[in-house]
N, C-alpha and C positions, 0 to 999 in steps of 0.2 A: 617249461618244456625242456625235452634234452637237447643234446648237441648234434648241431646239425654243420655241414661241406657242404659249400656250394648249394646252401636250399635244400639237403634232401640228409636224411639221418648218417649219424655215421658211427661206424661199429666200433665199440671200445675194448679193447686184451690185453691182456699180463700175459708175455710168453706164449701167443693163442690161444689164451683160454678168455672166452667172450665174458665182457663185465654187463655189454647193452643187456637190456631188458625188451627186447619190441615187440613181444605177446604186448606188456605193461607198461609203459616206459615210467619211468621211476626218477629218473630226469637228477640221476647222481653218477651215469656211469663213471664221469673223468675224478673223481675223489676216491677211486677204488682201492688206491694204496697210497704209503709216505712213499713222495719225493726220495730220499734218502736213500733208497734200494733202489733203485732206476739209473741204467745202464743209459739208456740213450732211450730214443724214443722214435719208433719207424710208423712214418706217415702217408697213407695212399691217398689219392686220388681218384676217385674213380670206381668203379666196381674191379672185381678182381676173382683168378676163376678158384682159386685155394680158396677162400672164406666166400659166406654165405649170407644168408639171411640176416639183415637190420645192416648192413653193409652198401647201403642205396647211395650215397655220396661219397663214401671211401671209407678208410680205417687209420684208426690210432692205435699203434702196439706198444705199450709199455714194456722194452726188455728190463728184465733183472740184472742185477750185478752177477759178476764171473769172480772166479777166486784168482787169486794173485799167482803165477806160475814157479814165482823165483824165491819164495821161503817158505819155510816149514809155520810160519807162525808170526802172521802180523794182524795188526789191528785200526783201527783210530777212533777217538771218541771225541765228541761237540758235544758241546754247551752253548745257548745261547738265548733270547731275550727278546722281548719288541712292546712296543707301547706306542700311544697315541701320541703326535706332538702336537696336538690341540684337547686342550685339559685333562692332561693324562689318570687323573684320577680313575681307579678302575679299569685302567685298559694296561693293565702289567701283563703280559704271557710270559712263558717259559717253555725252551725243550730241551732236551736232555737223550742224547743217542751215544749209544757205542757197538760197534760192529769188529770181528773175527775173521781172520781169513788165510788160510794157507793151501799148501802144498804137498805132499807125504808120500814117495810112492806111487802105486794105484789112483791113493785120493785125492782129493779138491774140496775145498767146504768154505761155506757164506754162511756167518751166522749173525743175524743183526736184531737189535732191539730199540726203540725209539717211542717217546712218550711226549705228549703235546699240551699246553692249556695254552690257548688262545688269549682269555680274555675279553675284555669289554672294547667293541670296534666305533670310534664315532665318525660323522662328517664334519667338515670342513667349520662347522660352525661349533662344534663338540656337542653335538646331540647326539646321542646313544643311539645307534640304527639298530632297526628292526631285528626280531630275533628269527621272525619266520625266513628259512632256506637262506638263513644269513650264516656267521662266522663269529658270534658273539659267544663267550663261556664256552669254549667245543674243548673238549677231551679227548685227543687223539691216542693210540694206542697201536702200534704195528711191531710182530714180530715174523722174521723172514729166515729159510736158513734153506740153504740150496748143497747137494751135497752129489758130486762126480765122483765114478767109477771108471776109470780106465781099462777094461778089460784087455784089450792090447791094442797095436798101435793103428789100429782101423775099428775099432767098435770100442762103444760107450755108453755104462747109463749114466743118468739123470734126473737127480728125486727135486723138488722145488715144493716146498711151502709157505704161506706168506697168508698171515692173518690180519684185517683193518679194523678198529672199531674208530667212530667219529660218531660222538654224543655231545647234547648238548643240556648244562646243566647253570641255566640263569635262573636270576630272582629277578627277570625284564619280561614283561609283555607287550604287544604292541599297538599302539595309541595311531588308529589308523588317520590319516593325513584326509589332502583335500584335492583329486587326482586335477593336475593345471595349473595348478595356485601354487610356482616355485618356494613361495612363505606358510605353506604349512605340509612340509613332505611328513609321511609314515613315520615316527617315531618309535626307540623304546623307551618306557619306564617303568619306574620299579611295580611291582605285581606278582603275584603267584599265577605259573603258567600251568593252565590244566593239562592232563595228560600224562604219558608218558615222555622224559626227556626225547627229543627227536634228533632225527639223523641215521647212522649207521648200527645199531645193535653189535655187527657182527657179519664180515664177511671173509669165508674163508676159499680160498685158491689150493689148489694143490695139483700137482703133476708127476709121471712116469715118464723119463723119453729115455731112449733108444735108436742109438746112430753106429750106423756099420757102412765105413768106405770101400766100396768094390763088393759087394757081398753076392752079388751074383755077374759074374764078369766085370763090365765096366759101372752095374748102377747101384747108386746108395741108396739106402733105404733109411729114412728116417721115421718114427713111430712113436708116439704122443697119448697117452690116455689120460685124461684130465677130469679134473670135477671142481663145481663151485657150487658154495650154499651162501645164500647171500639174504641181508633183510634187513629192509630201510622204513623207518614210521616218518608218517608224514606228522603235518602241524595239527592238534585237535580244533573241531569248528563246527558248525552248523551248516555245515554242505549238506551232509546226508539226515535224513530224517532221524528227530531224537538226539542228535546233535551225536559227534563220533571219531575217534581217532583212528585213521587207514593204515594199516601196513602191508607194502610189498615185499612177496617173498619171493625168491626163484633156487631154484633147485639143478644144476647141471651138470651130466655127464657126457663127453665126449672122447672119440676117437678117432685121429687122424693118421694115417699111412701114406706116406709121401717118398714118392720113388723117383731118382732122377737119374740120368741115362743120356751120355754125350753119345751123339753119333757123327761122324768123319763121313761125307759123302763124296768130299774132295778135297784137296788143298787149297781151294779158295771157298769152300762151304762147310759149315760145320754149324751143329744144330747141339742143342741141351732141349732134353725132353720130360720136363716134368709132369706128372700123374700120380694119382692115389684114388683116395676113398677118404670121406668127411660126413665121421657119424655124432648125431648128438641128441641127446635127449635133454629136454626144457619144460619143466614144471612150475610156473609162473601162477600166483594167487592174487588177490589186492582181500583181506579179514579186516574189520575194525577189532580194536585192542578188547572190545569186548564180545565179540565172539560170532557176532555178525558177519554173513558172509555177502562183499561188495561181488566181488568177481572170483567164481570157483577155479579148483585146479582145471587149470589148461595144460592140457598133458600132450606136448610136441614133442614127434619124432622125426628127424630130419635125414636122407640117407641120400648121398650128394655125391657123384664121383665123376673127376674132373680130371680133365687135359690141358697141359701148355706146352706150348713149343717156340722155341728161343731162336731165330738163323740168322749166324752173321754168314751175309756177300763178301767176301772179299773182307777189307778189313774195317769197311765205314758204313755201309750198310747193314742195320738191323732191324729183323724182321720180327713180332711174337704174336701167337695166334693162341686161342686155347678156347676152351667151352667146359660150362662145370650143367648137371643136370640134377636140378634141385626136386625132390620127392619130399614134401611135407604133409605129416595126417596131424592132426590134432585130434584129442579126446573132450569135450567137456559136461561133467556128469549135471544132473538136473539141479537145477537150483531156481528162489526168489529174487527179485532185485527188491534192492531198498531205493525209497522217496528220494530224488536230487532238488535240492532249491531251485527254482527260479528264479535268476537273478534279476529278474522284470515285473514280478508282481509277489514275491516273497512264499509263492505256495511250494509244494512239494510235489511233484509230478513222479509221473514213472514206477513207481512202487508197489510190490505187489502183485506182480506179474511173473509166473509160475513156467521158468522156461524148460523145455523137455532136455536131457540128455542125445547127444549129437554128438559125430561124426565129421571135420573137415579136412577136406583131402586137396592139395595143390602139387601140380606138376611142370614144370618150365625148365626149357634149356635154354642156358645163358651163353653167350659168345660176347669172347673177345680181339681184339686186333690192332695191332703199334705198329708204326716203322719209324725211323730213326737214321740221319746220318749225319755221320761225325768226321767229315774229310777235313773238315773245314773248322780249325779251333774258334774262331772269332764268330761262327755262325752255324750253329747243330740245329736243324730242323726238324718238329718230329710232327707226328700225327696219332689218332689213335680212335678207337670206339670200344664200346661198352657196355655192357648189359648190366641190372642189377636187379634183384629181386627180393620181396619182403612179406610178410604179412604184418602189416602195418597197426599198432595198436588195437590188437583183437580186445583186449580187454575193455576198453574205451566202449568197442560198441555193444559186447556183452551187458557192459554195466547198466546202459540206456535201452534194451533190447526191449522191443513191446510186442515181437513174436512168440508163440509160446514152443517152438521147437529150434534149437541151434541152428539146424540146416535152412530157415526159413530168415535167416538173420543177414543183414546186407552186406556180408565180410568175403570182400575176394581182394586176391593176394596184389600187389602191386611192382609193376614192371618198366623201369624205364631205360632209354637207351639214353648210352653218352655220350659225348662226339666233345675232341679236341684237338686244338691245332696250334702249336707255337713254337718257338726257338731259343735257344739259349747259347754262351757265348764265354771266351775269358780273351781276353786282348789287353797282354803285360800285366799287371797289376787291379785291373779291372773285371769283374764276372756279371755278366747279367741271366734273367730267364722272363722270356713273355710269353702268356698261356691266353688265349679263345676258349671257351666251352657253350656249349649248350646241348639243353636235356628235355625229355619229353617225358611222358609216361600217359597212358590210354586211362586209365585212372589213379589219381592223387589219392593221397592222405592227408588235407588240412582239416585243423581241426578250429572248427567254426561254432560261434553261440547264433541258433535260430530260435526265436521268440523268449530267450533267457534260457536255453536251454545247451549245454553242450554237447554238438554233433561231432563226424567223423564228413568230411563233405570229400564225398570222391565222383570228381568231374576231372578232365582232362589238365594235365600241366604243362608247362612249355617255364624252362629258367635257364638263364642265361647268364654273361659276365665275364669279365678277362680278370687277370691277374700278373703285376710288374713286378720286378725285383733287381734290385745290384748291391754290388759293397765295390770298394776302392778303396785300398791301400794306400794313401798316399805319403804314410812315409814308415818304415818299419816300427814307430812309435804311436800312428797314428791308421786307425782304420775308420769309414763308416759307410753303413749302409739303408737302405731306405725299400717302402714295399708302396704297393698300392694296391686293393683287391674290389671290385665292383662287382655285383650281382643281383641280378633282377628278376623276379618271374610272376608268371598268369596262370591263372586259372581259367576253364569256361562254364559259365554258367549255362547257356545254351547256344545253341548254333549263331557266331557272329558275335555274341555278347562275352569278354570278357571282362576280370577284375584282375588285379591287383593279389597275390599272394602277400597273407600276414609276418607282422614281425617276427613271430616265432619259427618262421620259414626262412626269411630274408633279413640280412643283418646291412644294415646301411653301409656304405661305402666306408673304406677302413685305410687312414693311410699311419706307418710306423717309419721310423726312424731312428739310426744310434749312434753312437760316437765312440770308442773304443781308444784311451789313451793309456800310454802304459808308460811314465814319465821317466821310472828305472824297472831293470829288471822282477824286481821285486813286488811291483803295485800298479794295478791297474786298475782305471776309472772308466764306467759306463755310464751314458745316459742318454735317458730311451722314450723318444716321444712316441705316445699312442692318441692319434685322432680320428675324428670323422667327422663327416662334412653333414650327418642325418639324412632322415626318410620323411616324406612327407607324401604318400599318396591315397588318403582315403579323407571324406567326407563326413562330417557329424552326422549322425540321425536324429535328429531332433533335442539338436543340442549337446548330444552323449555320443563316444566312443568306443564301439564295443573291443572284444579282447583281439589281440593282434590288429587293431586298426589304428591306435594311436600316433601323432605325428613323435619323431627323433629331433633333438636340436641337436646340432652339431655340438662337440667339446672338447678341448684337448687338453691329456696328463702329461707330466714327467715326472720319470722316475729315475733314480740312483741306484745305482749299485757300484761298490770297490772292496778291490781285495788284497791283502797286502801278507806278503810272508816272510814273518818275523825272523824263522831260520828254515831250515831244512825237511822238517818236519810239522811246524806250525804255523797256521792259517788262521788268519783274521777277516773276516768278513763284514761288512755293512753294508746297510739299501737303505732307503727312504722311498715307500709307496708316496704317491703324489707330492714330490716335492713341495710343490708351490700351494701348496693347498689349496685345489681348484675346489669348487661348489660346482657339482653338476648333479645330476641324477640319471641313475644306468640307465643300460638302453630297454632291459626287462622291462624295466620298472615305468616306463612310456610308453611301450608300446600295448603294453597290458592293460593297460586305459583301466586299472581299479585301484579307488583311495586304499586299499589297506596293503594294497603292494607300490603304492607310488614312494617309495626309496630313492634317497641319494646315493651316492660311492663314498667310499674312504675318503676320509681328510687325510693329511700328511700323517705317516705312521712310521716309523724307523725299525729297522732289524738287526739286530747282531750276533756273530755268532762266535766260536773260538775251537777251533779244531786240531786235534794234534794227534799225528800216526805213527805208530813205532813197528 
């Protein structure tokens, strides 16, 4: 499944243009672009009144790179390397990037290009891992080029393009394992993989903005018309009847109007007042490669337009309030389902069932609200609530649907509220932040196997969970810092009886840690523990596991990374994934309780790179 905050989905952008899929989820948003072109990366919390649907837990925005302000014409180009340091045979990659960038006038321009082979990835014992939704032989491929116009010195466009492909092209198939038995995990070896190479085909970003300061007395107006075409194949297999390769398309166009507007109510009150309009249309499919149709066009229009308001008290209180009012129709023309296995007695169910062309319509206002004071450095308190709203893997219950008209189909939209409470802090050379939350929603989205069959199970949720963090300085050569994140949640099956939300909801408890030395100015060494402590809250059924119900062991990595600058302009890079070469197996890979996805992690794997910019 995809990537989920806090228990509940969470929406992925390039520059806000949405990468999630949650008509389909497709469970590749965060691989949407190289690394390489990314600015920074802005991370919410929470629901939020500017974005919208599939946005239930918060958001991840991938910014782009900016062009360089101060020449007419710079650049910098890497090279660099990585292999397995447990029997490296086979696990050679390579990338190879070079990027553009200046100044001119009027202009601005990012122009970049970046080419990727992965390689053969193994575990800690040098066995080949799996090639399904793995990282084995992938062929990466991104070209980006973002280009500003200064019209003068209050308005601006902005063109942004940025194309990904990630394919994967092995001579490994995968020799399913024995789900428990840490002695015979999922492997790869050698075989002809049927189907089409899998992964990414092809996904394209593109944008128009348009920014003007003061354009109507004191407010800016910023304007964004965007589109994405996007399409992911999944693994080919005997899921669907006839045995079939899936692929997810999506199709999208949006436009956003965002106006903002200070108002002065006093010398001790002053408010920022954001508002717009958030439009977008979403064409989402799931076709096997031979022409079969899983889940027809879902043809989403979404037309959403939303208030925030920002009020500092004085100089330490702050106040922000907003509401966004979500209008979603869907279209989905008539279509067949095809047979799904039963993963309990091998038959083929479901199939064959003639659903009528339908109409779904969803309407919700969402509110928000924060407050915030900061009088007090060593102790900033804040609070806050929050709405979020989704329609939660429609295609999911499409696919299974054994009504024969859309409208008769069990799909309503899902609503939850959010409530958080904590503080955060810096005192000298120390910062910390500790966060409370908890979420409800009147009906969930888990997706559950009843009787071998994949459902969409929407009963009542309740999750929960804090989250700790600091760093300290302790000495201008030396930094480190440490996190700790807990989250828990239920479901109800009926009045009084709960369960336990699955793994693919709930990620065991997670603690990080780093160390940050920088011996001379020139070189600095990182190293970065990632652990957890596991999950263990559900019961065999009769011996067996089902999916999101498997227990977690706890296990801890370390990882390297150092950078060292040879001169002024060049840059040497190294890391080492899992230094010590721990043996463990992901947390997917348990709690999905299935021998052909029971997967280890990386063995110890080294990276280099060598960069030089003129």
């Amino acid at each position: 499944m995809g990537q989920t905050l806090r228990g509940r989905r969470v929406l992925v952008m390039i520059d806000g243009i949405p990468q999630s899929t949650p008509l389909r989820d497709g469970a590749r948003d965060i691989r949407a672009l190289d690394p390489s072109v990314i600015e920074r990366v802005e991370v919410i919390k929470g629901a939020t009144a500017i974005y919208g649907n599939g946005a239930d837990g918060g958001l991840i925005n991938y910014i782009t790179k900016k062009a360089r302000p101060d020449k007419a014409f710079s650049g910098s180009t890497e090279i660099g390397t990585n292999f397995s340091l447990v029997k490296p045979g086979q696990t050679g990659g390579y990338n190879l990037g070079q990027l553009f960038s200046g100044h001119q006038g009027h202009w601005d321009y990012v122009v970049s290009g970046r080419f990727e082979q992965t390689g053969l990835y193994k575990d800690a014992d040098g066995h080949a891992l799996s090639p399904e939704y793995g990282m084995n032989d992938l062929k990466n491929w991104n070209a980006f080029t973002k280009i500003g116009y200064n019209i003068n010195s209050d308005s601006r466009l902005e063109m942004m393009y940025n194309f990904y492909k990630s394919t994967q092209y092995t001579d490994y198939i995968a020799k399913a394992g024995k789900y428990g038995d840490p002695n015979s995990p999922t492997i790869g070896i050698p075989g002809d993989r049927p189907g089409a190479p899998e992964g990414t085909p092809y996904n394209h970003n593109a944008s128009l903005k348009y920014t003007a300061q003061e354009l109507i007395g004191t407010t800016d107006l910023e304007a964004n018309v965007y589109f994405q075409d996007y399409k992911t194949l999944i693994n080919y297999s005997n899921f669907f009847e006839d045995n079939g390769q899936p692929s997810i398309s999506s199709k999208k166009l949006g436009l956003r109007l965002n106006f903002n507007t200070p108002y002065h109510w006093s010398d001790q009150v002053m408010s920022q007042l954001t508002y717009g309009v958030d439009v977008l249309s979403d064409k989402t499919n799931t076709i096997l490669t031979d022409g079969r149709t899983v889940i027809p066009d879902m043809n989403m229009r979404n037309l959403a337009p939303y208030f925030q308001v920002k009020t500092t008290f004085g100089q330490y209180l702050i106040f922000k309030a907003g509401s966004r009012l979500e209008n979603v129709h869907i279209d989905v023309p008539t279509y067949t389902t095809i047979g799904i296995l039963n993963s309990v007695n091998g038959n083929y169910v479901g199939g064959g069932t003639k659903v009528n062309a339908g109409q779904l319509n969803f309407t919700a206002l969402m509110l928000n609200a924060g407050l915030r004071y900061t009088k007090i450095q060593a102790f900033k308190p804040f609070v806050s609530f929050s709405q979020s709203f989704s329609v939660a893997d429609l295609g999911l219950v499409l696919r299974a649907a054994k009504e024969n008209t859309v409208s008769n189909t069990s799909i309503k939209a899902v609503k939850a509220n959010n409530y958080e409470a904590g503080v955060s802090g810096d005192i000298g050379r120390f910062s910390y932040e500790a966060a409370a939350y908890y979420s409800n929603s009147t009906l969930g989205a888990s997706y559950v196997f009843v009787d071998g069959n994949p459902q969409i199970a929407r009963s009542p949720e309740k999750i929960y969970g804090f989250e700790l963090s600091a760093n300290y300085r302790i000495h201008p050569m030396i930094d480190l810092g440490a996190s700790y994140s807990y989250t828990e949640g239920k479901r109800e099956l009926t009045e009084g009886t709960k369960i336990y939300l699955g793994g693919d909801r709930i990620n065991p408890p997670k603690i990080t840690a780093f160390a940050t030395i920088n011996p001379i100015s020139k070189w600095s060494v990182t190293t970065q523990m990632v652990s957890t402590t596991g999950r263990n809250r559900f019961e065999p059924v009769n011996g067996l596991y089902s999916y999101g119900t498997g227990p977690i062991k706890s296990f801890t990595i370390i990882n390297l990374s150092s950078s060292y600058e040879i001169n002024r302009r060049t840059l040497l890079r190294m890391g080492v994934e899992n230094l010590f070469n721990k043996d463990y197996f992901t947390v997917i890979s348990q709690w999905q309780s299935n021998n052909m996805n029971y997967v280890k992690g990386n063995g110890a794997r080294i990276n280099i790179s060598l960069s030089h910019s003129f």
